[in-house]
C-alpha positions, 0 to 999 in steps of 0.5 A: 959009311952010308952011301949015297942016296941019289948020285949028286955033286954039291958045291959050296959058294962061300960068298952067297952062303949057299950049297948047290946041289947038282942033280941028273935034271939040275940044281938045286940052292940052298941057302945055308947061314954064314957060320955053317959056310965058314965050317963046311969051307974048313972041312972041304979045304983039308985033305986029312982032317981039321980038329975041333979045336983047330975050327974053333979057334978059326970061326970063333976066334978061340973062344971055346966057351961059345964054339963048343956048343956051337960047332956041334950045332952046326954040324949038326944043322949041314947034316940036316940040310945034307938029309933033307935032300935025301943025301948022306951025311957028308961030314965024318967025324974022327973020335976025340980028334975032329971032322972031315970031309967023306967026299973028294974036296969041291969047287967052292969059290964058284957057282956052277953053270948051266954050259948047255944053255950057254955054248951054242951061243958062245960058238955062235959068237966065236964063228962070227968073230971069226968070219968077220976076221976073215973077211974084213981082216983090218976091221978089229984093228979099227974097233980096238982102236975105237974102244981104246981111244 
């Protein structure tokens, strides 16, 4: 098993078919095709191993005749993506059994944000609330009221 090249996280977005690449000086998306999605999100959910055949018959509905090729294809295809952005190869596959995941499983049903960029402006927020609160302790009542009726 080869290591790292750069220190990095990835998530997958299942949604927007996109791998997002978290760097020491930020992210990097990359759009990935919808099959490719559905692959990497079989392998990342499983904390042993899925087999081929198992992927099969959930991204192509059994049908062995196309997911054969097409799964080695695309395997092949996320390894690339993975290689391109001078990371290893993050699929290990198991011998006459199938394909697994070589990192711990990921976040992949939300993209990440960038939280310096957004705090400062939420404790800003909260300070605010907070002082309005206290000094004129009815006033949220009388806007909650306002907004609901």
């Amino acid at each position: 098993m080869r290591s790292f090249k750069k220190q990095t996280e990835f998530k997958i977005i299942d949604e927007t078919n996109e791998i997002l690449f978290q760097y020491k000086n930020g992210v990097k998306r990359i759009k990935i095709e919808p099959i490719m999605s559905s692959i990497m999100m079989e392998i990342s959910g499983t904390q042993s191993f899925v087999s081929r055949e198992e992927l099969i018959n959930k991204i192509w509905d059994g049908n062995s005749a196309v997911g054969n090729k097409s799964l080695t294809k695309n395997i092949y295809k996320i390894r690339k993506v993975f290689e391109e952005n001078e990371l290893s190869n993050p699929i290990e596959t198991i011998p006459k059994k199938g394909y697994r995941l070589k990192l711990q499983t990921v976040n992949h049903r939300r993209p990440m944000l960038p939280m310096k960029r957004y705090t400062p402006a939420a404790i800003a927020i909260i300070l605010a609330l907070v002082l309005i609160k206290l000094i004129y302790p009815g006033v949220g009542h009388v806007i909650l009221h306002r907004l609901l009726h």
